[in-house]
C-alpha positions in Angstrom: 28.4 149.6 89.8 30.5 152.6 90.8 30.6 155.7 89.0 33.1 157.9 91.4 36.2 160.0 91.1 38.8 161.8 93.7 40.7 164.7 92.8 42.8 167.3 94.7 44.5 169.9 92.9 44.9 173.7 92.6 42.8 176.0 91.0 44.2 176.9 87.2 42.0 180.5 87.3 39.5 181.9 90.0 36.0 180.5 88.9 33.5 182.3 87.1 29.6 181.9 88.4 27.4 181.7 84.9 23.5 181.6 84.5 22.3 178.7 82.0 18.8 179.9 80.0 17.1 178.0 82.5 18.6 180.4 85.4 20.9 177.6 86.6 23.6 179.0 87.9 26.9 177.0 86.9 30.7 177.2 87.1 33.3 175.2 84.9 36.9 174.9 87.0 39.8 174.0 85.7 42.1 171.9 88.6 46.1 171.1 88.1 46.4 167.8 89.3 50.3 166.8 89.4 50.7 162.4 88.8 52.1 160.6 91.4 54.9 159.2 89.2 57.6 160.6 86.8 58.0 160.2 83.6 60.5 158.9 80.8 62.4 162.3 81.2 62.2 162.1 85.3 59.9 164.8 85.4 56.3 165.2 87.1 53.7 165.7 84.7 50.4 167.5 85.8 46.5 167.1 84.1 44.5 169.8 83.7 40.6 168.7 84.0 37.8 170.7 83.7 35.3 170.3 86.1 31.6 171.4 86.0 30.0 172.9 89.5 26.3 173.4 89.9 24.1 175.5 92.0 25.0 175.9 95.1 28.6 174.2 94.9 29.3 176.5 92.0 27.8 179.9 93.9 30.2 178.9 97.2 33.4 178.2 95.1 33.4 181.1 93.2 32.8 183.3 96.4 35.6 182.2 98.5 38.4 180.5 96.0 41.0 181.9 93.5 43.3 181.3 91.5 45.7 178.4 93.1 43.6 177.2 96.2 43.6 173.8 96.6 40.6 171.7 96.1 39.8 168.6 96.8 36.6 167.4 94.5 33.9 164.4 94.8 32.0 163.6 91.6 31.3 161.6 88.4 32.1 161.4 85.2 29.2 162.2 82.9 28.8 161.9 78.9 27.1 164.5 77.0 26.3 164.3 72.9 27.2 168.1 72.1 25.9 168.7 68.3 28.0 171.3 66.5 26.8 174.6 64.7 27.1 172.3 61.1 25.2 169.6 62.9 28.2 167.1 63.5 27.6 165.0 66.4 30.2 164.2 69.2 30.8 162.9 72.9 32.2 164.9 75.5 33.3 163.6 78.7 33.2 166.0 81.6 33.7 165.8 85.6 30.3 166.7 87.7 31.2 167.9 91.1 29.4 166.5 93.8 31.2 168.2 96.7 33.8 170.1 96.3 36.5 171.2 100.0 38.2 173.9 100.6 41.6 172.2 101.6 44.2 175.4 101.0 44.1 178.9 99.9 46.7 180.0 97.9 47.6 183.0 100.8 47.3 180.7 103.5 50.4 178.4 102.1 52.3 181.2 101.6 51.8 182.3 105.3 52.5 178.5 105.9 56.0 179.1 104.4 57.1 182.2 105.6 56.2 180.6 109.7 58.1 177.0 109.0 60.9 179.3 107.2 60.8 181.4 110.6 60.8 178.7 112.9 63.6 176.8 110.9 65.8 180.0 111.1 65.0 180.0 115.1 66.3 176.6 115.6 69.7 176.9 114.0 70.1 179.7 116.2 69.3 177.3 119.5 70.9 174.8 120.5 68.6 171.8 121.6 69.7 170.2 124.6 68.7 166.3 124.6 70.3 165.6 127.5 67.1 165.7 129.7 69.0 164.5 133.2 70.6 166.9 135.5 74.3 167.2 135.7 74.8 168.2 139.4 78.9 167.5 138.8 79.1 169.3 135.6 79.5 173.1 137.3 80.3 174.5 133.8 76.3 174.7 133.0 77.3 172.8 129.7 75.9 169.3 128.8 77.9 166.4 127.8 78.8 167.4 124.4 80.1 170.8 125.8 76.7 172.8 124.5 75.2 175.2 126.6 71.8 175.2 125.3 72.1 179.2 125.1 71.9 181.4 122.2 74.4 181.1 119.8 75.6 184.8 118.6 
């Protein structure tokens, strides 16, 4: 029997490292993960799970992730009986991280962006030649279509 779940998403807020009485030290996440599939409306929904990180998972996320880093998380689902201050009994289901990676930083995508954006404004400004054979008759320095493969201005 297999009791295993997969997520990637981005952190909702930057985690918080807590003590338990014991002196555990734990960390509840909350990751957006968008479904694969639209709905009636042709829109992307996105789930917001919360996700419970102990000891030393919980002590390394909160030190290096924030707000809107993607995660990718390997855990279990585990059910707790949580009795209430007027001693009401109920389930709760919650996500236990096994390991969680580091997959994206929120800064790093935006540096991502801003290169591609660069790189994409570069290449409208060059022509690509794709004619990779000399043209020994054609003195004009041009290839076939009549592009230089210089600098546009």
């Amino acid at each position: 029997m297999v009791n295993q779940l997969i997520l990637v998403g981005r952190l909702v807020k930057s985690p918080e490292l807590e003590l338990t009485e014991s002196g555990k030290k734990v960390s509840i996440i909350t990751l957006a993960v968008p479904r694969s599939y639209k709905n009636a409306n042709g829109e992307y929904e996105t789930d917001f799970l919360d996700c419970t990180l102990w000891t030393s998972i919980a002590e390394n996320t909160s030190e290096y992730c924030k707000t809107g880093d993607i995660l990718g998380i390997k855990g279990r689902l585990q059910t707790r009986i949580i009795e209430k201050e007027d001693g009401t009994k109920y389930k709760k289901m919650e996500i236990v991280a096994e390991k969680v990676s580091f997959l994206a930083s929120a800064k790093n995508s935006k540096k991502e962006d801003i290169i591609e954006n660069t790189l994409e404004e570069k290449s409208e400004l060059i022509d690509i030649d794709d004619n990779t054979n000399d043209n020994s008759d054609n003195d004009s320095g041009s290839n076939k279509n009549g592009k230089s493969g210089k600098k546009k201005k």
